[in-house]
Phi, psi and omega in degrees: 000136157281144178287149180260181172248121140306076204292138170259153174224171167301350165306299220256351199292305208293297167331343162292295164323275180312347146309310179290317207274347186255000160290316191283336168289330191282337161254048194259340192269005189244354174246167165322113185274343200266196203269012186131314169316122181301325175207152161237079165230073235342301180241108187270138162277106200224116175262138192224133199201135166296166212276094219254115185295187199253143191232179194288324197260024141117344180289137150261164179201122155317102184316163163287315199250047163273227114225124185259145165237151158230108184269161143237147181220132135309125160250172168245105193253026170246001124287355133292331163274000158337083179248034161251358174236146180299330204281157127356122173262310201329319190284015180307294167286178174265145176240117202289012177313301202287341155283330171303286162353266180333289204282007185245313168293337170263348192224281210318130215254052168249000156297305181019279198292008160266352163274312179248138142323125191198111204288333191285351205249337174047052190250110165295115205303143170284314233243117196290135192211265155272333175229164186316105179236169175226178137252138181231134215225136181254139160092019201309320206031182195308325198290317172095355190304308179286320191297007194234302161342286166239027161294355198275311180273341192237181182269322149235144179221129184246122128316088168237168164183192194307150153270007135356293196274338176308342190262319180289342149305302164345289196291309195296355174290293184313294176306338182247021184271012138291342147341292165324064200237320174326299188230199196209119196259126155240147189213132199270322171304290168345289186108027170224160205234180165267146157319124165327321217241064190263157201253118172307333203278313189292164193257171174226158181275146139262102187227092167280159179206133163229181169261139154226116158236154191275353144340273165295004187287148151242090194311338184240037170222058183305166173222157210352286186309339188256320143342286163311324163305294174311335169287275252250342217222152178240002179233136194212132194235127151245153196217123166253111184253094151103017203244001187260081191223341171206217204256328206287306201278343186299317193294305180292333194271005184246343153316267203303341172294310185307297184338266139030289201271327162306321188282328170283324190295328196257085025019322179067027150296130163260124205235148197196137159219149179259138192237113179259097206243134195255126184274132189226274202264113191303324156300304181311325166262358170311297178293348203275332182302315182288314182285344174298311157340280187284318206251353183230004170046032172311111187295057232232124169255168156318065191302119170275065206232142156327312194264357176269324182317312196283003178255180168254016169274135152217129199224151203251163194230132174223000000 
């Protein structure tokens, strides 16, 4: 079994809502009560690892071809607290959506057709195979967890988020690109290249980081790194965690997501996003579902799957 997709409309979003949220009530003593945040510690330790099944007689065993990641992340937690600047704090910390993401998208095997090609499901794979996908992830904030996760897999990869935040992502990249084992990242924000003497057989990453705000995005002008996709690359996932938290912000990230999504589609990319929202105000998703629906005319489904229901992630596919 696969997760399903759920189309929404202005019939069905509240019923949707109200499904989820009396579902997420009916898990409320097993789950997390605070607003998300993974840890409040300066420096997090964080394993995103398959799930190692159970065999009859009581043995485990670790799939093989699976891969654990292990971070260390700097957070800033005075900077999150922070009211001394006009930008966003949030992305200072880790938000537990994106290891909930990861670990349900790289091991669970109701992910599968965002891993493998899969003609019964006609869902385009993330994960690069005969042809070339990137990602372009809004809203990255510091932790570096995806651009490593699933730069690991794909062809290209863009970061962007405020530019605040861009040098501690950096660093956190940095510090975890052994992580990075699959393929081999070259990156110009980075500074790395390939060796003259690189074994042609591996494969390599294109992994960038910029600034973007969605303030200020002009969609019909993208710049150098968002570009450079629309060449090279024939499938492009944008992907968001966690960035749908209060009202002020729903209207620019669904601006700049559509601009994006649009400017790839007439390119003649097959382009697809994933959005990811850890649910606390029931009206905040409420409102970011009507307006992608209603003011952006988003084709935006439900993802169904079993291990998320049981999480306060809920994501969405356009």
């Amino acid at each position: 079994m696969v997760f399903r997709l759920r189309p929404l409309d202005l019939d069905n979003i509240h019923e949707h809502i109200f499904d989820r949220y009396t579902l997420l009530e009916s898990l409320a003593n097993g789950l997390s009560q605070d607003l998300g945040i993974h840890q409040r510690d300066e420096v997090v330790q964080l394993d995103i690892e398959p799930p190692i099944p159970t065999k009859a007689k009581g043995k485990r065993k670790a799939p093989k071809d699976l891969q654990p990641y292990n971070f260390t992340i700097r957070q800033s937690i005075t900077g999150l607290n922070s009211s001394s600047n006009d930008n966003s704090t949030t992305g200072y910390v880790l938000w537990s959506t994106t290891p909930t993401f990861a670990q349900w998208l790289l091991y669970d095997a109701n992910a599968s057709p965002l891993r493998e090609e899969d003609t019964d499901t006609n869902i385009p794979t993330i994960f690069s195979g005969l042809k070339s996908t990137a990602v372009v992830e809004l809203g990255s904030g510091i932790a570096g967890i995806l651009p490593i996760v699933l730069g690991d897999h794909v062809d290209h990869y863009v970061c962007t988020d405020q530019k605040g935040i861009l040098n501690k992502l950096k660093y956190n990249i940095e510090e975890n690109l052994l992580q990075f084992n699959r393929r081999r990242c070259v990156s110009e924000f980075l500074h790395l290249e390939l060796p003259s003497n690189e074994d042609q057989q591996r494969k390599s990453t294109r992994l960038e980081v910029m600034e973007l705000d969605w303030e200020k995005f002009n969609g019909t002008n993208p710049h150098t790194p968002l570009t450079r996709i629309s060449q090279e690359c024939s499938t492009v996932f944008i992907v968001a965690m966690d960035v749908v938290y209060n009202d002020f912000l729903i209207g620019p990230f669904l601006k700049t997501l559509s601009q994006l999504r649009n400017y790839y589609l007439n390119q003649g990319l097959t382009t697809r996003c994933l959005i990811g929202i850890h649910l606390r105000a029931q009206d905040i998703v409420e409102t970011f579902l009507e307006k992608a629906i209603l003011d952006y005319d988003l084709p935006v489904c439900s993802v169904e799957d079993p291990f998320l229901e049981k999480t306060r992630v809920s994501l969405y596919y356009i």
